[in-house]
N, C-alpha and C positions, 0 to 999 in steps of 0.2 A: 213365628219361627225364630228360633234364638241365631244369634250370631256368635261362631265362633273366636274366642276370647284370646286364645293363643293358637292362631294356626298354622299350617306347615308353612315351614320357612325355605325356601330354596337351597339346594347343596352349598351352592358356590355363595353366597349369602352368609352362611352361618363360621363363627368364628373357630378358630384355629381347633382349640379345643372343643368344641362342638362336632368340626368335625371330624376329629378321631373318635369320640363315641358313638358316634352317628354310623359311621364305618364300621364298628364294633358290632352294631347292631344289627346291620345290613349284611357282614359277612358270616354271621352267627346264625343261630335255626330260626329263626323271626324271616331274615331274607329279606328285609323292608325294614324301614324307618312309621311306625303309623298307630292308630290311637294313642296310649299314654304316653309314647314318647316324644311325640309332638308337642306338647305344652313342657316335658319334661327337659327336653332338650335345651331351657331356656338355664338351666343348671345343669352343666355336664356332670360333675363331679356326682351329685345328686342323682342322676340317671345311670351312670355307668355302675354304679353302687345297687339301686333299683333292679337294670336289667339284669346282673349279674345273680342276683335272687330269683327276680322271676323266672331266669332261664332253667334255673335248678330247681325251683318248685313246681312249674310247669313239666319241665322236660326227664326228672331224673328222681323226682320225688318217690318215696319207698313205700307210699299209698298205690303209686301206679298212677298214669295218665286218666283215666277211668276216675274212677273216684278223685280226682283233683279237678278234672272237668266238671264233673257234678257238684265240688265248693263250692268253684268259679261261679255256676249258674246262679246259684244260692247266695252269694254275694251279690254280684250282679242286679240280682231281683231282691235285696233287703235294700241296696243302695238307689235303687231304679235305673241303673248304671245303662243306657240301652248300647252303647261302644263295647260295651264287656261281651253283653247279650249278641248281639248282633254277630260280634268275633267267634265267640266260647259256643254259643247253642249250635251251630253246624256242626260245630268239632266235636262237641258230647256225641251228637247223633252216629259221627262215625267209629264213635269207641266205645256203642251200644248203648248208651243211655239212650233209651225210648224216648219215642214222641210224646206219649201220654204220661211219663217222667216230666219231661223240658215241658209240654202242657201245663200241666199242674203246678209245677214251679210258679211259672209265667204269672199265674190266676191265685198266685198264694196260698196255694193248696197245699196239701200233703202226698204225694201222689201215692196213688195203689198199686199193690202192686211191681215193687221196689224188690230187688234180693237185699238178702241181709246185709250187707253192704254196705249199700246204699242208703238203704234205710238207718243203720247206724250214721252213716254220715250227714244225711238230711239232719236226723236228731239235733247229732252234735252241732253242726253248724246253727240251726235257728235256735238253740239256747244258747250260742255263743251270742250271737247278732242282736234277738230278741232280749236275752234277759242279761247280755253282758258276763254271764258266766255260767257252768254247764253244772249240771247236777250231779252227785257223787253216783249214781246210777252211770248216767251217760259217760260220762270221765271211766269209771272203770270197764265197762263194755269195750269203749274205744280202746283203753290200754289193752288187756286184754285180746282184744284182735288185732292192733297192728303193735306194738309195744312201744316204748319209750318214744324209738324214733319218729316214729310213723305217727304218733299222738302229737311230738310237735310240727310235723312237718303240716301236717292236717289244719291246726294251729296259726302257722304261719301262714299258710296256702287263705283264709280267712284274713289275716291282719293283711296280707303283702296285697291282696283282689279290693279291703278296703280302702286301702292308701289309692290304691291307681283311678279308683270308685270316686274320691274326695277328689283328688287330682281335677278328672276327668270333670266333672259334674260343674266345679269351679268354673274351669274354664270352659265349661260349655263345648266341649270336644266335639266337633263332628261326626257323625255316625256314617260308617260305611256302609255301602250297597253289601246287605247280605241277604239268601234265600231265608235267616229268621224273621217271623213276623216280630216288629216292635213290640217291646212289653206294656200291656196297659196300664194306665193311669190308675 
């Protein structure tokens, strides 16, 4: 069992500016202070900057919740990330990415079965992860369906789920009790 490397740190513990982001975090749609921000937290300035991103790629992104859910998983499962998984895979489920979608991920598949979408976005993401950059195919598909915006937000939604993936993984982040089964090995 790994031991977590940077764990949560008590309110009344954590320094001045710790916690005003920490507050920031907890009065915002999060609602809690928990996975990435716990180790993140050991750098306010750093985290307030992070959550401030992920709250707008998560929350507000012009892909829609849906398909930024199903990045998340796709990062997640390039990075073995199971804090991500454990978080992201319930919440796809309730913004209809299928079981046998988040299955397949899980098991490195491809899943069947995808709307176009979806399947666009699977694409994009594992040429991003896997080959480090997308093919002039894929790249114009995705412009094409969401445009400029949405191509990078898509983009970022990928680099910002790595960062917290790297983060995370580092410090050996604790994995919350969630109804997702852990990603296999």
């Amino acid at each position: 069992m790994m031991t977590d490397r940077l764990p949560h740190i008590p309110f009344e513990k954590l320094t001045a500016a710790q916690q005003v982001v920490a507050q920031a975090v907890i009065d915002g749609p999060r609602g809690a202070l928990y996975g990435p921000f716990v180790p993140l937290i050991r750098s306010p300035e750093l985290m307030s900057a992070a959550q401030k991103m992920g709250e707008y790629l998560r929350y507000r992104s012009v892909i829609g919740t849906r398909l930024s859910e199903l990045a998340i998983l796709i990062t997640a499962r390039q990075w073995n990330q199971q804090v991500e998984w454990a978080i992201h895979a319930p919440i796809a489920q309730q913004y209809d990415i299928s079981a046998d979608t988040t299955n397949a991920i899980a098991l490195n598949q491809r899943p069947a079965g995808m709307s176009d979408d979806e399947a666009l976005v699977h694409d994009f993401c594992i040429e991003l992860h896997q080959q480090k950059q997308v093919s002039d195919q894929t790249y114009m598909a995705a412009l094409d369906r969401f445009g400029e915006h949405g191509l990078v937000d898509l983009i970022a939604i990928n680099g910002y789920y790595t960062f917290l993936a790297m983060v995370m993984n580092a410090a050996q982040t604790a994995v919350p009790t969630s109804p997702a089964k852990p990603l296999p090995d």
